[in-house]
N, CA, C and O atoms as a Maestro MAE file, in Angstrom:
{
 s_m_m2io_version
 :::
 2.0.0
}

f_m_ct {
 s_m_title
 :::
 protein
 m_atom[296] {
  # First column is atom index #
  i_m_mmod_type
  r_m_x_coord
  r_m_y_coord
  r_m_z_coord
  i_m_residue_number
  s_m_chain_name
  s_m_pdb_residue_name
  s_m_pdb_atom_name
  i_m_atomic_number
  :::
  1 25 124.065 102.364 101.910 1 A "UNK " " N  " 7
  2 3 123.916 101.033 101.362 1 A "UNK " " CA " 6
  3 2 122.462 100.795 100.963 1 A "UNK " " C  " 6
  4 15 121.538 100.788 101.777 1 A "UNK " " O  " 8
  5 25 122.317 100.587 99.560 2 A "UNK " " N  " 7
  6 3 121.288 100.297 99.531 2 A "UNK " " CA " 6
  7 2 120.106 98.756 100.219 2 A "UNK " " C  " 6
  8 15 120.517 97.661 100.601 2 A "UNK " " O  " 8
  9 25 118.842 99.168 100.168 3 A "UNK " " N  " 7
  10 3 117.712 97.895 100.513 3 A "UNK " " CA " 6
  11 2 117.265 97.718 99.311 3 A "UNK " " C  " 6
  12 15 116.589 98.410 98.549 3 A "UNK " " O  " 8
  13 25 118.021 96.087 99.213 4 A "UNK " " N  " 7
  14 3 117.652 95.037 98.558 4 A "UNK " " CA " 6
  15 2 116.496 94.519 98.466 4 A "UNK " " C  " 6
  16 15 116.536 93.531 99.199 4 A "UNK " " O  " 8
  17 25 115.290 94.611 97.910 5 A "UNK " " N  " 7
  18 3 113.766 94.430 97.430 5 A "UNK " " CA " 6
  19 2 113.534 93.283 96.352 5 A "UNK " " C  " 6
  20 15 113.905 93.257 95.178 5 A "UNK " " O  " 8
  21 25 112.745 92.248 97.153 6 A "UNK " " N  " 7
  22 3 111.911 91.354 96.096 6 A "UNK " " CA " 6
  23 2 110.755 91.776 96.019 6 A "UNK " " C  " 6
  24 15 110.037 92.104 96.964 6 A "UNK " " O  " 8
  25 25 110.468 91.796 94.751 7 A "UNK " " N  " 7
  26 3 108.959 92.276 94.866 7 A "UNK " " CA " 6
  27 2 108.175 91.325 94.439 7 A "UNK " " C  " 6
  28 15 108.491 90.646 93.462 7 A "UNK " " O  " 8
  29 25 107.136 91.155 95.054 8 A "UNK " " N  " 7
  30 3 106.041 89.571 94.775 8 A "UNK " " CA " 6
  31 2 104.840 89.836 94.525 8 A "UNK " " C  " 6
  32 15 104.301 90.521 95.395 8 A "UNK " " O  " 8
  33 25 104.091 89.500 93.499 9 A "UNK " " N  " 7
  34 3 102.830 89.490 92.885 9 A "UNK " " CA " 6
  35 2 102.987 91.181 92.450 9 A "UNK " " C  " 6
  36 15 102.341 92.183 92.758 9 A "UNK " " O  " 8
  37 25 103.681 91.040 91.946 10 A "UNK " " N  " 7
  38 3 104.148 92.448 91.228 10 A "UNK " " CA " 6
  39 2 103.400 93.268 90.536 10 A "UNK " " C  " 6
  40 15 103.652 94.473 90.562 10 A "UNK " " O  " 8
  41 25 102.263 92.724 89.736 11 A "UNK " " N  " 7
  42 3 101.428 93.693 88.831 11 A "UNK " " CA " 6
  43 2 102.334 93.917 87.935 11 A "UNK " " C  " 6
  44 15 103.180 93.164 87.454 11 A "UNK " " O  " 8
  45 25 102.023 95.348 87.687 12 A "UNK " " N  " 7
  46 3 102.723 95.806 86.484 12 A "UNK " " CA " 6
  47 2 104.290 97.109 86.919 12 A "UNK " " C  " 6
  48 15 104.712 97.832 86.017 12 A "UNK " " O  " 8
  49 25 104.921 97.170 88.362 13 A "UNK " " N  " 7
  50 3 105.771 97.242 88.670 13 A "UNK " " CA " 6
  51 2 105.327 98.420 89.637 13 A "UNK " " C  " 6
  52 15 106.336 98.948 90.104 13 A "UNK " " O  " 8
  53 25 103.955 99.114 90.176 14 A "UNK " " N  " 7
  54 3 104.285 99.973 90.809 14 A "UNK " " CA " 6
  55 2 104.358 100.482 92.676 14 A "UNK " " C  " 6
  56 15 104.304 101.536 93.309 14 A "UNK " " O  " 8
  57 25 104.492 99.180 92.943 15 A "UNK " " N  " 7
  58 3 105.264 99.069 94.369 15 A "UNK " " CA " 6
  59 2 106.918 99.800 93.896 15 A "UNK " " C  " 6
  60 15 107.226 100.963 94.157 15 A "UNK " " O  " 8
  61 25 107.870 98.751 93.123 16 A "UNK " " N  " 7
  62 3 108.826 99.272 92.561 16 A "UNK " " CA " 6
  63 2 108.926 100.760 92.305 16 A "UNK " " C  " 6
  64 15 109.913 101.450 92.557 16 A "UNK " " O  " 8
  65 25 107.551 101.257 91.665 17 A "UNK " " N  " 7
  66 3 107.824 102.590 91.035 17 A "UNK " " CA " 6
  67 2 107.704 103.445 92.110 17 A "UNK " " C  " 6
  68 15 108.219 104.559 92.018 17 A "UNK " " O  " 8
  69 25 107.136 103.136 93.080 18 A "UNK " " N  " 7
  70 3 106.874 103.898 94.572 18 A "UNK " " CA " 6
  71 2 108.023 104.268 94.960 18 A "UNK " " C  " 6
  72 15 108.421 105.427 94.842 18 A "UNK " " O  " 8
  73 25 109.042 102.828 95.737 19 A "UNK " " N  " 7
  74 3 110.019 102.911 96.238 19 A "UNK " " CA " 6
  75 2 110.995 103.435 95.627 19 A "UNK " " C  " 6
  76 15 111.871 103.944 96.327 19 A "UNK " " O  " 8
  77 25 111.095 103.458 94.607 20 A "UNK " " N  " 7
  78 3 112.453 103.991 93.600 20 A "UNK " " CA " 6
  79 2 112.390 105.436 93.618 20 A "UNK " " C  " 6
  80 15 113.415 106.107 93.735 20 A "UNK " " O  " 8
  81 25 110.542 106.263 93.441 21 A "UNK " " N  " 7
  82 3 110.789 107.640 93.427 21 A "UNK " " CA " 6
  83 2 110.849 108.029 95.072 21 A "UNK " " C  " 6
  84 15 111.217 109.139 95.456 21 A "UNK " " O  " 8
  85 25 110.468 107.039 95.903 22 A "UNK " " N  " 7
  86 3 110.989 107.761 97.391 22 A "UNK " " CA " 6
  87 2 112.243 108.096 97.957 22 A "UNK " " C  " 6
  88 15 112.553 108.929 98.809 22 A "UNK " " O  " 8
  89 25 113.052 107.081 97.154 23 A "UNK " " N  " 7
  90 3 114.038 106.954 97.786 23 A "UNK " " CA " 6
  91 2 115.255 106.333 96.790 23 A "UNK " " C  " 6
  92 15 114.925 105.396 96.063 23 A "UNK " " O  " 8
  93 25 116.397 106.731 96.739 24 A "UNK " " N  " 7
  94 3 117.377 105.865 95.716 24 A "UNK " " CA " 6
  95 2 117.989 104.622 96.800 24 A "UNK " " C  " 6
  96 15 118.972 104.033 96.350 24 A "UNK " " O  " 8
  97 25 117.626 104.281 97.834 25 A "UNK " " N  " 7
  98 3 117.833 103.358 98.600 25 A "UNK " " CA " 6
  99 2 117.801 102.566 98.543 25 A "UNK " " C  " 6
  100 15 118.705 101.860 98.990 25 A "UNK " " O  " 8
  101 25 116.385 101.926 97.757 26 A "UNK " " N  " 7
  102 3 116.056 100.889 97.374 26 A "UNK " " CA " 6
  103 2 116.287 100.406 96.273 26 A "UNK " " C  " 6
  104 15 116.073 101.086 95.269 26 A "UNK " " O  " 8
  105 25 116.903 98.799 96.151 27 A "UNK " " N  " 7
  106 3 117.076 98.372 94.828 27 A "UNK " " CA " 6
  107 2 116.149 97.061 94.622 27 A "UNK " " C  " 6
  108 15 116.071 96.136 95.431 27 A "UNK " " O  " 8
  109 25 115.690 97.121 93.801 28 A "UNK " " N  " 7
  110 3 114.773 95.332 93.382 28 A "UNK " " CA " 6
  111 2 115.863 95.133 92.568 28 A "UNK " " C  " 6
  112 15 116.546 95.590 91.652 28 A "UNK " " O  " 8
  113 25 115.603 93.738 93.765 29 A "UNK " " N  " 7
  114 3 116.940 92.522 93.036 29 A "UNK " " CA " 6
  115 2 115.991 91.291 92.179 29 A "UNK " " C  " 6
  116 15 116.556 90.577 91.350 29 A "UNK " " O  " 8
  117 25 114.826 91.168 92.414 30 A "UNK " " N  " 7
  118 3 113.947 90.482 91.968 30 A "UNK " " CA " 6
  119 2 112.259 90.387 92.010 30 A "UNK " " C  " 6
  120 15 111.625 90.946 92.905 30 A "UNK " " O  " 8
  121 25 111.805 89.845 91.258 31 A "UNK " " N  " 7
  122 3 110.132 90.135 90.952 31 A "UNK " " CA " 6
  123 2 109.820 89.018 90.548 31 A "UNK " " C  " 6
  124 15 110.438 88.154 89.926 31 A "UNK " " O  " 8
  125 25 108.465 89.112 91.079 32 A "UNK " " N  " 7
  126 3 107.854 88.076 90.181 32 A "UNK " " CA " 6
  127 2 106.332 87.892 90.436 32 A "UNK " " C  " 6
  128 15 105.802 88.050 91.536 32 A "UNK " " O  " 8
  129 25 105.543 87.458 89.031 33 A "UNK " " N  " 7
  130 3 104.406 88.350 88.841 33 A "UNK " " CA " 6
  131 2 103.728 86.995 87.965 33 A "UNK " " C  " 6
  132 15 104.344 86.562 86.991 33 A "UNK " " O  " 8
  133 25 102.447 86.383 88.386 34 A "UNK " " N  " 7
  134 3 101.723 85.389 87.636 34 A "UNK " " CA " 6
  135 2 100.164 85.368 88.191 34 A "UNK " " C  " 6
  136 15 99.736 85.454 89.342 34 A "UNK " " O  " 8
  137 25 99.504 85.225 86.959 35 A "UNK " " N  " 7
  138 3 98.268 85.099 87.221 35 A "UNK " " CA " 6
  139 2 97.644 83.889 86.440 35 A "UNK " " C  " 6
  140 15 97.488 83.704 85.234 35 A "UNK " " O  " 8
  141 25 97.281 82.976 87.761 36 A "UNK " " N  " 7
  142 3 97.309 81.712 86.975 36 A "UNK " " CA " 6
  143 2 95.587 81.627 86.197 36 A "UNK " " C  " 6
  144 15 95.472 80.691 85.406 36 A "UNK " " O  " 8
  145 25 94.433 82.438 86.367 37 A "UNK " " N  " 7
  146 3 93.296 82.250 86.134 37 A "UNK " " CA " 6
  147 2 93.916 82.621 84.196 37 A "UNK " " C  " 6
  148 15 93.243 82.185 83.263 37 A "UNK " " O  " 8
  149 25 94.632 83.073 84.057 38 A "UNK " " N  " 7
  150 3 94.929 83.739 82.267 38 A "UNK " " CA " 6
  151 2 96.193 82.931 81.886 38 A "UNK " " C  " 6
  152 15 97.059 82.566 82.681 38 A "UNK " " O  " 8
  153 25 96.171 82.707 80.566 39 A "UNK " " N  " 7
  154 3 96.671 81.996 79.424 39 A "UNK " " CA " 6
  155 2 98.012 83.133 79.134 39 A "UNK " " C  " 6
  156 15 99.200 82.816 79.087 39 A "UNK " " O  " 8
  157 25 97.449 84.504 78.963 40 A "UNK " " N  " 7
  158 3 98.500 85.558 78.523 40 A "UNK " " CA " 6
  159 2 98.534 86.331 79.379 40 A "UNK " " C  " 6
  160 15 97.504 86.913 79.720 40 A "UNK " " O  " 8
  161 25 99.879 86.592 80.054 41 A "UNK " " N  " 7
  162 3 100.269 86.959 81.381 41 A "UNK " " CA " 6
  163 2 100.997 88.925 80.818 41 A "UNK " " C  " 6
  164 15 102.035 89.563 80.641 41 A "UNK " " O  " 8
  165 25 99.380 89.038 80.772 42 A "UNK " " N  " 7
  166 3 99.612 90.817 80.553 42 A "UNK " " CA " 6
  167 2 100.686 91.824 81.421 42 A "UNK " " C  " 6
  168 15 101.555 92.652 81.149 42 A "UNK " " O  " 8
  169 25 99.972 91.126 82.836 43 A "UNK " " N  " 7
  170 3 100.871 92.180 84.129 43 A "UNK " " CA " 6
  171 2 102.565 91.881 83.810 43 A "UNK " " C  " 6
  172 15 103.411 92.721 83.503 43 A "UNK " " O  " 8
  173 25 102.701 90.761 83.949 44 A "UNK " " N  " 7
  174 3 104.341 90.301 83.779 44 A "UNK " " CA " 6
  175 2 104.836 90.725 82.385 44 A "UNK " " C  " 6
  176 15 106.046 90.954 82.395 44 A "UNK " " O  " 8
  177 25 104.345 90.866 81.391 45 A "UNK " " N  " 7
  178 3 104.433 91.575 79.649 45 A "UNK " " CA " 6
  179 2 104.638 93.128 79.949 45 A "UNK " " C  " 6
  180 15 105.535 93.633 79.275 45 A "UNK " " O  " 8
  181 25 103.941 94.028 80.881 46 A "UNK " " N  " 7
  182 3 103.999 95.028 81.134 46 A "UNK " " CA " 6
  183 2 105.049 94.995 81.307 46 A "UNK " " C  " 6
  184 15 105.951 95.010 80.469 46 A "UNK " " O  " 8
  185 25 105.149 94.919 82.963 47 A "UNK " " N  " 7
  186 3 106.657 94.575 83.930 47 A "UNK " " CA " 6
  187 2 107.977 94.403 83.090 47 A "UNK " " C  " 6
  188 15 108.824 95.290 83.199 47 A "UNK " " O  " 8
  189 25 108.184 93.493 82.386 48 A "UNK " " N  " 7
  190 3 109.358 93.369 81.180 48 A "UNK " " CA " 6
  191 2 109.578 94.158 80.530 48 A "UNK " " C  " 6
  192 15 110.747 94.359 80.199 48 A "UNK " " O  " 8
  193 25 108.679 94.846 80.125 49 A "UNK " " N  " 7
  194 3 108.959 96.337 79.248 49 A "UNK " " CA " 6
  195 2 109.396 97.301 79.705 49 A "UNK " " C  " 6
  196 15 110.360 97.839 79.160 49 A "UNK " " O  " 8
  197 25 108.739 97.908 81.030 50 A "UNK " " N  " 7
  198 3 109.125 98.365 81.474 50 A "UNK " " CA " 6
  199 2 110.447 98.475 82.480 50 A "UNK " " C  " 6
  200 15 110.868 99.562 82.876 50 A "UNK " " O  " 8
  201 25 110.915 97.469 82.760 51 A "UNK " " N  " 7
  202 3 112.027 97.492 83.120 51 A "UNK " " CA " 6
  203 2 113.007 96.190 82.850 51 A "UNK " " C  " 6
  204 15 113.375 95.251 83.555 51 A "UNK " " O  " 8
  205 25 113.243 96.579 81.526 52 A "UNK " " N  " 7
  206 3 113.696 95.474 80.819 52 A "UNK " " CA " 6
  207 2 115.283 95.072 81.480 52 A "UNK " " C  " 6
  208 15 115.970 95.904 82.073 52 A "UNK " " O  " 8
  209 25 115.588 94.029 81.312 53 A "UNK " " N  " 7
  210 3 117.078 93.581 82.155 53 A "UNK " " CA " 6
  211 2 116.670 93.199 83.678 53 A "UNK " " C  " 6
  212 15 117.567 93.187 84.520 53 A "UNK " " O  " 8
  213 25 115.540 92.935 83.995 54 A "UNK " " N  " 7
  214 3 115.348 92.782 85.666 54 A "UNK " " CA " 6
  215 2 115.254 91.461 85.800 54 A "UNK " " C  " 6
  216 15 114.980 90.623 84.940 54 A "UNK " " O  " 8
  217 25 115.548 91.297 87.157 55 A "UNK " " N  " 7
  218 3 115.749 89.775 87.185 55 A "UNK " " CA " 6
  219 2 114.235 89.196 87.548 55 A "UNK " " C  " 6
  220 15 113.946 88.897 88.706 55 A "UNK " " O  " 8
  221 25 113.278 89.063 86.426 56 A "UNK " " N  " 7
  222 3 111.860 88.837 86.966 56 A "UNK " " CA " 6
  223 2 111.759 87.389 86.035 56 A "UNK " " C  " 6
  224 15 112.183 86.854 85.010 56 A "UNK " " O  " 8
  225 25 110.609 87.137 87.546 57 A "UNK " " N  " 7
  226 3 109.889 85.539 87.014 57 A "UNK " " CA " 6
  227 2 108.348 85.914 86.667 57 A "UNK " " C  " 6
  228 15 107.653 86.799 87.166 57 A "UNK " " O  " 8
  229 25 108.057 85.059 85.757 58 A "UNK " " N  " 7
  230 3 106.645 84.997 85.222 58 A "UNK " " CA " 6
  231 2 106.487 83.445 85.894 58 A "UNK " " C  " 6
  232 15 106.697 82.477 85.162 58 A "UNK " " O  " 8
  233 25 106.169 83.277 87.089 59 A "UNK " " N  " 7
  234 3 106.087 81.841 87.577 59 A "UNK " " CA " 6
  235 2 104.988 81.516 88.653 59 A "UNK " " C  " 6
  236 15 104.794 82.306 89.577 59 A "UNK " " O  " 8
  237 25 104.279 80.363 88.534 60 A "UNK " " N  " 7
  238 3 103.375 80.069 89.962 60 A "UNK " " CA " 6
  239 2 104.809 80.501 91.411 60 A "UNK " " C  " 6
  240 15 105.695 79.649 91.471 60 A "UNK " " O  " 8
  241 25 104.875 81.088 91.900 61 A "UNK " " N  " 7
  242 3 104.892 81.538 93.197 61 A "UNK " " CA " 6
  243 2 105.484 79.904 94.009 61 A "UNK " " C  " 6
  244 15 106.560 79.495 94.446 61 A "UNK " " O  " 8
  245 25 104.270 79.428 93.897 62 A "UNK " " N  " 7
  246 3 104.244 77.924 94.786 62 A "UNK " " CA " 6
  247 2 105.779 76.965 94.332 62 A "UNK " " C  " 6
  248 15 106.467 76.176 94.978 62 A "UNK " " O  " 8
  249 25 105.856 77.412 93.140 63 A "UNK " " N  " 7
  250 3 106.592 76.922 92.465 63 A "UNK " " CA " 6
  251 2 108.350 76.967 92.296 63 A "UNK " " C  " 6
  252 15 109.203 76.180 91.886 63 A "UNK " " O  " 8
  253 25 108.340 78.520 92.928 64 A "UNK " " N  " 7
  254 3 109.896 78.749 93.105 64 A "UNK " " CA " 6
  255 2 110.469 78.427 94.136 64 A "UNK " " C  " 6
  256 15 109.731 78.478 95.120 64 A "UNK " " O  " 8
  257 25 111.651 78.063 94.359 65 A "UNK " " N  " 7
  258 3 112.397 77.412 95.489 65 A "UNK " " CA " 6
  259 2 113.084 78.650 95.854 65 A "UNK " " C  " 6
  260 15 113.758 79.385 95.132 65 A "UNK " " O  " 8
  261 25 112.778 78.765 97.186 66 A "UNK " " N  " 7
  262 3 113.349 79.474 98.236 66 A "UNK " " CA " 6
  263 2 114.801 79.968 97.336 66 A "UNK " " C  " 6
  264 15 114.738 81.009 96.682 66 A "UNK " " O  " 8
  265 25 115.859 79.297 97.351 67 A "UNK " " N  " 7
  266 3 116.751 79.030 96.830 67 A "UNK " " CA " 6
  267 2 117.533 80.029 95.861 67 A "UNK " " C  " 6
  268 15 118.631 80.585 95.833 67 A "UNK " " O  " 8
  269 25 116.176 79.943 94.945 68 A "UNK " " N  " 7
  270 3 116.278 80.900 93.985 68 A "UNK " " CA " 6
  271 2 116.215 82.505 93.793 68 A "UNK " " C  " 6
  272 15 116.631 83.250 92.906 68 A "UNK " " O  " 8
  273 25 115.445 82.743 95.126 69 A "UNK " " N  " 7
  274 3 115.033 84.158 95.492 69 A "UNK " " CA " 6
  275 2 116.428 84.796 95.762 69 A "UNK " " C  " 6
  276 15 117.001 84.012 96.519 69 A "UNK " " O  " 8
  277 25 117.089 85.658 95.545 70 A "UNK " " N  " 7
  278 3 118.410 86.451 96.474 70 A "UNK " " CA " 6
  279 2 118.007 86.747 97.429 70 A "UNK " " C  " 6
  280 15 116.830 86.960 97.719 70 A "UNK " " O  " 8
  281 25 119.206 86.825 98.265 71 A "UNK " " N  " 7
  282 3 119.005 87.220 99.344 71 A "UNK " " CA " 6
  283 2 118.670 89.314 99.458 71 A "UNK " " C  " 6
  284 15 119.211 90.237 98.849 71 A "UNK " " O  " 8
  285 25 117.549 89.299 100.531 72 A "UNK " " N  " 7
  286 3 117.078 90.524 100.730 72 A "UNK " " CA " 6
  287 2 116.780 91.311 101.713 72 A "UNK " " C  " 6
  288 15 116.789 90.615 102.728 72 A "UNK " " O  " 8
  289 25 116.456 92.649 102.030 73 A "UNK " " N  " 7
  290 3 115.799 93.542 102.741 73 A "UNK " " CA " 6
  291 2 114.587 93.490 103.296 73 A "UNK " " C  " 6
  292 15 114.196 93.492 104.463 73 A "UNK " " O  " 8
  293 25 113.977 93.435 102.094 74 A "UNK " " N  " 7
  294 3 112.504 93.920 101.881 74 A "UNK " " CA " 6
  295 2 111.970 92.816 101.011 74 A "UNK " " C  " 6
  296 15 110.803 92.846 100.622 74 A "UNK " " O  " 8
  :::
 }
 m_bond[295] {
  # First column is bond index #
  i_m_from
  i_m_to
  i_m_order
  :::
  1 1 2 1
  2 2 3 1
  3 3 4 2
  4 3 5 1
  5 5 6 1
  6 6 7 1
  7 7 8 2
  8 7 9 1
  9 9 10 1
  10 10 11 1
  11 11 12 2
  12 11 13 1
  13 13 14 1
  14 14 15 1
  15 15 16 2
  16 15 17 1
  17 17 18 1
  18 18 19 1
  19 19 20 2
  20 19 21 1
  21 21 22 1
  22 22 23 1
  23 23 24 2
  24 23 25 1
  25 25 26 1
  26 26 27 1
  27 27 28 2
  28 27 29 1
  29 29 30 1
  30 30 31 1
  31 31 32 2
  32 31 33 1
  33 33 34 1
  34 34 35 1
  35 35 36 2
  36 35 37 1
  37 37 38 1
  38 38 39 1
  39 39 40 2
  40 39 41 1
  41 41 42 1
  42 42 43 1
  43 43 44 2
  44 43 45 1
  45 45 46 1
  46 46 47 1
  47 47 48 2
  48 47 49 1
  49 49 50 1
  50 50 51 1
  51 51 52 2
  52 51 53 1
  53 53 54 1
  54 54 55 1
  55 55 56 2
  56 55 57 1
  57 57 58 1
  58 58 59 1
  59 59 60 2
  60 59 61 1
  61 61 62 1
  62 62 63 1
  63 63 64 2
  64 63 65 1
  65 65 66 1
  66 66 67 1
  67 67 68 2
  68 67 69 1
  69 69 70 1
  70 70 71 1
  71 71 72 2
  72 71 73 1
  73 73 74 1
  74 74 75 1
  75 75 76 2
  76 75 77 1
  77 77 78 1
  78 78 79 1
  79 79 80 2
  80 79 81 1
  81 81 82 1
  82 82 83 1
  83 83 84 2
  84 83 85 1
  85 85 86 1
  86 86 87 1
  87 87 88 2
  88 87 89 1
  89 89 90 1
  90 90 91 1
  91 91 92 2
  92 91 93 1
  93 93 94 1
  94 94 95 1
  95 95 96 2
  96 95 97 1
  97 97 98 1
  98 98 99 1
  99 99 100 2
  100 99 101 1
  101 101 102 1
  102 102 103 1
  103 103 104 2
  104 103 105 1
  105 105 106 1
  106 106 107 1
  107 107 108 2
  108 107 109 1
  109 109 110 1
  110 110 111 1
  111 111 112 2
  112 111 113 1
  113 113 114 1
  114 114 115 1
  115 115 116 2
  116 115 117 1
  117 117 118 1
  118 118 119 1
  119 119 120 2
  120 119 121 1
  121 121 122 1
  122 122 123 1
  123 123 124 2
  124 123 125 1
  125 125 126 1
  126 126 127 1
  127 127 128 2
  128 127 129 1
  129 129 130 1
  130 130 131 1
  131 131 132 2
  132 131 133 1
  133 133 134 1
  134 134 135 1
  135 135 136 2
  136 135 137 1
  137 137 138 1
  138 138 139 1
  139 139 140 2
  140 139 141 1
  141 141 142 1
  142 142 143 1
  143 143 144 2
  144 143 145 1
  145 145 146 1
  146 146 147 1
  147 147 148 2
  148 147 149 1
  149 149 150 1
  150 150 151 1
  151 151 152 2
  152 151 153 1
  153 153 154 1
  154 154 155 1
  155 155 156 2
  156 155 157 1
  157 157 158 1
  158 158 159 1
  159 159 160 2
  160 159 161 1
  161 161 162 1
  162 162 163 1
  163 163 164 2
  164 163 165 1
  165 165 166 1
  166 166 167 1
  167 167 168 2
  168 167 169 1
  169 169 170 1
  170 170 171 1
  171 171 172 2
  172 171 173 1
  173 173 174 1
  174 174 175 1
  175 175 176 2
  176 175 177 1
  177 177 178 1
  178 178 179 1
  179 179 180 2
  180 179 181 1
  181 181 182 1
  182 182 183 1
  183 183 184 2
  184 183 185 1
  185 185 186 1
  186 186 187 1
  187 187 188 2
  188 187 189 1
  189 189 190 1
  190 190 191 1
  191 191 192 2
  192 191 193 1
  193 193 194 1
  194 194 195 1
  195 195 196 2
  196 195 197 1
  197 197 198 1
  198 198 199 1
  199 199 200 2
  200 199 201 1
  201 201 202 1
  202 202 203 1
  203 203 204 2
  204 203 205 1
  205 205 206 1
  206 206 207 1
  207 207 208 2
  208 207 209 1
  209 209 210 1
  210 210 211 1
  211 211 212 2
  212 211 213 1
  213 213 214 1
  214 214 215 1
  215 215 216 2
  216 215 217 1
  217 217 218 1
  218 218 219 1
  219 219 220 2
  220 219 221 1
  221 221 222 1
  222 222 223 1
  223 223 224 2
  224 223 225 1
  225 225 226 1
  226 226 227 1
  227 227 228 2
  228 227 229 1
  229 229 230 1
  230 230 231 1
  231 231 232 2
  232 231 233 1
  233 233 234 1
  234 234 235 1
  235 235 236 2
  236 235 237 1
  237 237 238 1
  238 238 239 1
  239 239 240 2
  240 239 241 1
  241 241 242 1
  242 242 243 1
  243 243 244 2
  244 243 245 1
  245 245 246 1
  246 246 247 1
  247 247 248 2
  248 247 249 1
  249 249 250 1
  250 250 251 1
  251 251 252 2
  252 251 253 1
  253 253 254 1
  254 254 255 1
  255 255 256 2
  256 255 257 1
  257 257 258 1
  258 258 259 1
  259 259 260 2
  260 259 261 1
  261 261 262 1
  262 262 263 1
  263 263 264 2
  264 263 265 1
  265 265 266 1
  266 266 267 1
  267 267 268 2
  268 267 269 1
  269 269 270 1
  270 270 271 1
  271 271 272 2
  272 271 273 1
  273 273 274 1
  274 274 275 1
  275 275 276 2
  276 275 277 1
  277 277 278 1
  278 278 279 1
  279 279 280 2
  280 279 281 1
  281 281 282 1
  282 282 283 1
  283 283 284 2
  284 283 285 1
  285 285 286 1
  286 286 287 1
  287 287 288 2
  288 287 289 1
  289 289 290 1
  290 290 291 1
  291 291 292 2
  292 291 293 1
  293 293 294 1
  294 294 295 1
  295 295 296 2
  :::
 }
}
């Protein structure tokens, strides 16, 4: 069974890229990646490209409701 992974303050995905080549165990069910000092949110532009279809937020952090996160592992 796989572990379900949010990944937070994500960068440009390579926590993700860690866990994925260690192990097929792990799945990110969600991300999310913002840097509020910048206007154009490069790291999260990366992140989308690279793993396009993911369930990622470009959002203040402070800002998401519990709620919204799936439930997880890791």
């Amino acid at each position: 069974m796989a572990k379900r992974v949010v990944e937070l303050f994500a960068g440009v995905g390579g926590f993700r890229l860690g866990l994925e080549r260690a192990s097929s165990e792990f799945e990110v069910v969600w991300s999310n990646q913002f840097e509020p000092s910048t206007k154009v949110q490069h790291a999260s532009r990366v992140y989308e490209a690279r793993f396009p279809n993911s369930n990622h937020r470009n959002q203040d952090i402070s800002s998401v409701q519990s709620k919204e996160i799936p439930d997880h592992d890791l």
